[in-house]
C-alpha positions in Angstrom: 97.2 99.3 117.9 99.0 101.0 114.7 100.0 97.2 113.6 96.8 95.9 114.1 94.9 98.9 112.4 97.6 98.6 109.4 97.6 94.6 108.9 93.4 94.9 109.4 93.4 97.4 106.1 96.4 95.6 104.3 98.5 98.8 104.5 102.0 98.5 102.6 102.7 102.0 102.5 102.3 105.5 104.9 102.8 108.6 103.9 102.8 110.9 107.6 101.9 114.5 107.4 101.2 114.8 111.1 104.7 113.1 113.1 103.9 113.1 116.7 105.6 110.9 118.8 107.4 108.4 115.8 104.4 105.6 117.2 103.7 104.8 113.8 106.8 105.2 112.1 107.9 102.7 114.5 105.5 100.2 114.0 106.0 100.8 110.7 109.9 99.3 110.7 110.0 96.2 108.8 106.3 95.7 108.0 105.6 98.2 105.4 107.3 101.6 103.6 106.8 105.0 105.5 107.5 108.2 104.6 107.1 110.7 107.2 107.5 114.4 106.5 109.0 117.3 109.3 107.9 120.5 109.4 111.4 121.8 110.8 115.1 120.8 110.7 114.5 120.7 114.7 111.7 118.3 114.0 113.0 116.3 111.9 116.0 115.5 114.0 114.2 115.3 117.2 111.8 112.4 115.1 115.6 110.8 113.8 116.7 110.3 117.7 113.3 108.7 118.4 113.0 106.6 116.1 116.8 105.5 116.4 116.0 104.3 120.0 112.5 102.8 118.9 114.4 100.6 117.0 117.0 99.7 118.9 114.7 98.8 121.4 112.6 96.8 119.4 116.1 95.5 118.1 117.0 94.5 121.5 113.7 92.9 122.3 113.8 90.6 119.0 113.2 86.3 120.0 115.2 85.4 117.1 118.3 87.9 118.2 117.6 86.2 121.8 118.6 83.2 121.2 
């Protein structure tokens, strides 16, 4: 939904003041900047760790890495 919405306003860059569950930050990986802002250290890491296995899951889904 994120990607849709973004590519549907041509969005190149977020600025997040309300992380929740990384959802955007990961749809965000390789198709425009985001900048996402923590209100905690606890938060912030807790958003790093998500995001990390977003990624690598995304990574690990990839066609072109499939082949």
């Amino acid at each position: 939904m994120w990607r849709r919405i973004c590519e549907h306003r041509n969005i190149t860059h977020v600025v997040d003041f309300t992380l929740g569950s990384a959802a955007l930050a990961t749809t965000a990986a390789g198709a425009f900047e985001y900048e996402g802002v923590a209100a905690t250290n606890e938060h912030c890491e807790w958003l790093d760790s998500t995001l990390d296995r977003r990624v690598m899951n995304l990574a690990g889904k990839d066609k072109c890495m499939a082949q």
